[in-house]
NUTORMAR-404951 format. One record per residue (C-alpha): residue in three letters; residue number from 1; x, y, z. Coordinates in nm, 4 decimals. Example, Ala and Ser with C-alpha at 12.3 -4.5 7.8 and 13.67 -1.06 7.14 Angstrom:
BEGIN
 residu num        X        Y        Z
    ALA   1   1.2300  -0.4500   0.7800
    SER   2   1.3670  -0.1060   0.7140
This chain:
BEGIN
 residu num        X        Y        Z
    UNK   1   6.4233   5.9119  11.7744
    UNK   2   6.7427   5.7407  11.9435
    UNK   3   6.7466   5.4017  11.8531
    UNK   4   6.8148   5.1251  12.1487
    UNK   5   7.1058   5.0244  12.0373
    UNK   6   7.3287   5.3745  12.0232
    UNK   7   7.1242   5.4192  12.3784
    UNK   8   7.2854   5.0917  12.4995
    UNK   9   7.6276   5.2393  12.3492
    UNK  10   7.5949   5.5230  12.5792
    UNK  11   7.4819   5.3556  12.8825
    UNK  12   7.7794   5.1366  12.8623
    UNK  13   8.0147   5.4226  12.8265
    UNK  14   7.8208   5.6338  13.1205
    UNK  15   7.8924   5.2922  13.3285
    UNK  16   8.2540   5.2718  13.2188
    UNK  17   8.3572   5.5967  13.2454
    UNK  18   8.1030   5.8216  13.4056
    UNK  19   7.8855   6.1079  13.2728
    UNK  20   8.2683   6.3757  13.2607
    UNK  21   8.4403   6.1194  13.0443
    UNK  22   8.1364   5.9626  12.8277
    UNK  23   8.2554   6.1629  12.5237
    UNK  24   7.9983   6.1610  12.2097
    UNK  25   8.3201   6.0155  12.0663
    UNK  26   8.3362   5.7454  12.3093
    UNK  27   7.9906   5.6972  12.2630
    UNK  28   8.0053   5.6847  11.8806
    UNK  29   8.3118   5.4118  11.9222
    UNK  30   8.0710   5.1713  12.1377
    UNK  31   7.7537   5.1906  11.8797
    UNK  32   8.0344   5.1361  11.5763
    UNK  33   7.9210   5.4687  11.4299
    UNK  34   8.1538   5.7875  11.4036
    UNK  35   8.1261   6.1191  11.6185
    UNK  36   8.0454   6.2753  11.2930
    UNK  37   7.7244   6.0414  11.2539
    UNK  38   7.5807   6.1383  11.5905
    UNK  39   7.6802   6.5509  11.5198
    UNK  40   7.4595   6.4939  11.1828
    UNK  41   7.1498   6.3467  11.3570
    UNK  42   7.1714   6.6209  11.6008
    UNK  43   7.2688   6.4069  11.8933
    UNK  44   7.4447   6.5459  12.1942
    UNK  45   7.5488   6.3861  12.5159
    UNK  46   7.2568   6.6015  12.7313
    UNK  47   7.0344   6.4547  12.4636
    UNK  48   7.1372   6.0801  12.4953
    UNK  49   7.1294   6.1586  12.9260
    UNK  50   6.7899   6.2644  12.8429
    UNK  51   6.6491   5.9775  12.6369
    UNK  52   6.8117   5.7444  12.9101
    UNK  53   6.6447   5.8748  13.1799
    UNK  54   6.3208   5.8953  12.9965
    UNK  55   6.3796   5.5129  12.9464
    UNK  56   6.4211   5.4854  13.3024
    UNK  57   6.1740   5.6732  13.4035
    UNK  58   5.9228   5.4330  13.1877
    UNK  59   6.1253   5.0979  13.3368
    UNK  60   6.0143   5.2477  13.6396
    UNK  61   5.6261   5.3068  13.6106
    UNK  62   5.6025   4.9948  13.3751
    UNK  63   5.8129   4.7959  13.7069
    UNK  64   5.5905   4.9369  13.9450
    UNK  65   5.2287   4.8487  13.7450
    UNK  66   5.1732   4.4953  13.8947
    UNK  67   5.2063   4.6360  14.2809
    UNK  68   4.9600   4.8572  14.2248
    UNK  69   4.6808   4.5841  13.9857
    UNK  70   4.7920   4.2800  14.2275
    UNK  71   4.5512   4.1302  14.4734
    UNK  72   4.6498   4.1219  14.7989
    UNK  73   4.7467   4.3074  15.1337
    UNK  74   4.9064   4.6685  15.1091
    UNK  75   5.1833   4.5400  15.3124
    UNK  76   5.2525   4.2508  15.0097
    UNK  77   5.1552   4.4891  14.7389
    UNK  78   5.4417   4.7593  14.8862
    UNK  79   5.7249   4.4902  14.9468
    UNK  80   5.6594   4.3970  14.5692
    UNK  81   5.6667   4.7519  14.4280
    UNK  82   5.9590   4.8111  14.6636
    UNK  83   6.1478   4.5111  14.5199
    UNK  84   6.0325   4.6457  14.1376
    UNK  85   6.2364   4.9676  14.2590
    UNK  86   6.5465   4.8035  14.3721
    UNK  87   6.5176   4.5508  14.0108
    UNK  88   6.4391   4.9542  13.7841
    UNK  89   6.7817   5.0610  13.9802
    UNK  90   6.9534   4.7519  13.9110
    UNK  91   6.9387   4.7678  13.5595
    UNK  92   6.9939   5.1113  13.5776
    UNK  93   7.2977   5.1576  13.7968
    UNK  94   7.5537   5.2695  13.6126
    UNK  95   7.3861   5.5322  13.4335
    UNK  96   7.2316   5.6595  13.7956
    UNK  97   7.5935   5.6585  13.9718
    UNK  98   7.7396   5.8193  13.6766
    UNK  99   7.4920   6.1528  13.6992
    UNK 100   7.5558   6.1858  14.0599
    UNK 101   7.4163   6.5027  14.1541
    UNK 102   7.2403   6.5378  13.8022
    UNK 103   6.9722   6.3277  13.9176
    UNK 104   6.8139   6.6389  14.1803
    UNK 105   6.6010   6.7903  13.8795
    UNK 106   6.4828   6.4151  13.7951
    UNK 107   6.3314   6.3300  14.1318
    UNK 108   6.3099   6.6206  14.3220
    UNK 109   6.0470   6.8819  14.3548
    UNK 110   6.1813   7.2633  14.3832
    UNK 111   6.1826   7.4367  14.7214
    UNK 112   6.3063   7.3940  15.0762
    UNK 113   6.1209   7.0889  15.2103
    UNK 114   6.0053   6.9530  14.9092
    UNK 115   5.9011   6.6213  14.8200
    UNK 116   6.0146   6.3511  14.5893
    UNK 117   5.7954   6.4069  14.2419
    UNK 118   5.5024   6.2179  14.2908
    UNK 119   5.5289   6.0444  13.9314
    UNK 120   5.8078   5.8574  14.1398
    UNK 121   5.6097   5.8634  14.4995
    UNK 122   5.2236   5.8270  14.4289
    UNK 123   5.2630   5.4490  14.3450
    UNK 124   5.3732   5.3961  14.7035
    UNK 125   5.1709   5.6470  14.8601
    UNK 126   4.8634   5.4505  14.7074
    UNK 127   4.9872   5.1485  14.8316
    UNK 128   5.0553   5.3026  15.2158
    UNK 129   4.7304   5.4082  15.2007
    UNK 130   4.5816   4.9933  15.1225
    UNK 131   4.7954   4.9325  15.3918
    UNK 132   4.6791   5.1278  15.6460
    UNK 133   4.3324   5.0797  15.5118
    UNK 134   4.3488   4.6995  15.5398
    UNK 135   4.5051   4.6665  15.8682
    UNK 136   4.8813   4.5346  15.7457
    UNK 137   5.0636   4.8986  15.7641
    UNK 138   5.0330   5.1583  16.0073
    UNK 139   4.8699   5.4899  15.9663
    UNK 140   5.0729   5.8035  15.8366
    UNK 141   5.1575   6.0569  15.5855
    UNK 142   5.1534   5.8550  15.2149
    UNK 143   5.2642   6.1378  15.0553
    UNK 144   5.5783   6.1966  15.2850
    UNK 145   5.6388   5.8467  15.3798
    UNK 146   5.6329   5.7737  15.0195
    UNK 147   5.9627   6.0067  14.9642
    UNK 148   6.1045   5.8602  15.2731
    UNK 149   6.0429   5.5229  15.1227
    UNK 150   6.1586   5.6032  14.7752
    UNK 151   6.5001   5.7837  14.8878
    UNK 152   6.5515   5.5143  15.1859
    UNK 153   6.4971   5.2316  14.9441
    UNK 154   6.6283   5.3831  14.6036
    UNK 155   6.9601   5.5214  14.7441
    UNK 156   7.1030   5.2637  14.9957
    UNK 157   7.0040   5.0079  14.7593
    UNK 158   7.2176   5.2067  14.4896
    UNK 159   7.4868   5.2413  14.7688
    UNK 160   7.5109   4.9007  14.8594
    UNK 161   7.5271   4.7648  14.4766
    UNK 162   7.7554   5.0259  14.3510
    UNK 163   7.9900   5.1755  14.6371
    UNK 164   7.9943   4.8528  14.8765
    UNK 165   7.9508   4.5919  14.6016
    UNK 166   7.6508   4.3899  14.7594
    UNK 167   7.4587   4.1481  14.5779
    UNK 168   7.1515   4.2027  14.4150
    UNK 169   7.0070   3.9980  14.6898
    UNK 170   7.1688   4.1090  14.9962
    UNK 171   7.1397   4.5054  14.9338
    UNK 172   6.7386   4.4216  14.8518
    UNK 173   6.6610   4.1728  15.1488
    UNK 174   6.8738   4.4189  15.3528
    UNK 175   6.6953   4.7514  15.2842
    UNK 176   6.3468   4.5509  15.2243
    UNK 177   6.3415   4.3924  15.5738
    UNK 178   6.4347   4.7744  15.7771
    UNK 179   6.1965   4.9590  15.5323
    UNK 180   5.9140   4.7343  15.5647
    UNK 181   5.9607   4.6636  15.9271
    UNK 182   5.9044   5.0427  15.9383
    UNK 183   5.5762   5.0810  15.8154
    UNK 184   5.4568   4.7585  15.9423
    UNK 185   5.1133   4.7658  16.1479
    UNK 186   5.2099   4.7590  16.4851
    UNK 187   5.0983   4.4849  16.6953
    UNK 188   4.8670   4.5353  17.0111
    UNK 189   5.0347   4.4181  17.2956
């Protein structure tokens, strides 16, 4: 068991320096404990990247739990598990910038043409399907316009924050609006 605290030590040193120069040493430094503590309890740096993303892997399903139980239209119940993403990948930015192309095997299926894992996509597929079902979002694919969603959302969000230096705000009202607007029920007429 990693306790919070060293796990805050090394998300603060993933942010700082990124997942090449987050040294166990480094790590150690940040939590007050030596390099020789962590070596003795086994730790590693793939181990701490592991327990992080585990933690935001739960941030996320715990973020997305009141979409899915809310009352309401699919189109509200989406925008609010859409905005739960965009808060998970907030408070998880630096560690997600700093794995780069690490993150593949955490969302990604295997294969050519694959979809996002649905422990990441079923939420909103769910929710596209109350949508369509209730009038508010247009008929499709859940399952494929749940990846779109996740990776259109997810990644320009992270973009904006962390390579164009957007607000909170802006980057989520921003990618919200063009996301929603895409899956929106089309009028008649």
């Amino acid at each position: 068991m990693i306790d919070q605290e060293l796990l805050n030590a090394a998300r603060s040193v993933l942010t700082s320096f990124g997942v090449e120069k987050a040294t166990l040493e480094r790590i150690a430094a940040e939590a007050g404990l030596s390099r020789v503590t962590l070596h003795r309890r086994g730790l590693t740096k793939e181990l701490l990247l592991e327990a992080l993303t585990e933690q935001a892997v739960d941030d996320f399903q715990h973020a997305l739990w009141p979409a899915l139980t809310a009352t309401g239209s699919g189109r509200e119940r989406l925008e609010h598990a859409l905005a739960a993403l965009c808060e998970v990948a907030d408070a998880n930015l630096g560690v997600i910038t700093a794995l780069g192309s690490r993150t593949d095997a955490v969302f990604h299926e295997d294969g050519d043409g694959a979809l996002t894992r649905g422990l990441f996509t079923d939420p909103f597929a769910r929710l596209l399907a109350d949508g369509a079902a209730d009038g508010t979002l247009r008929e499709c694919d859940p399952a494929e316009t749940a990846t779109v969603l996740f990776n259109l959302v997810g990644w320009t969000y992270i973009h904006l924050r962390a390579r164009h230096r957007w607000s909170a705000e802006r980057a989520r009202s921003a990618t919200l609006e063009l996301a929603l607007n895409g899956v929106a029920a089309r009028s008649a007429g």
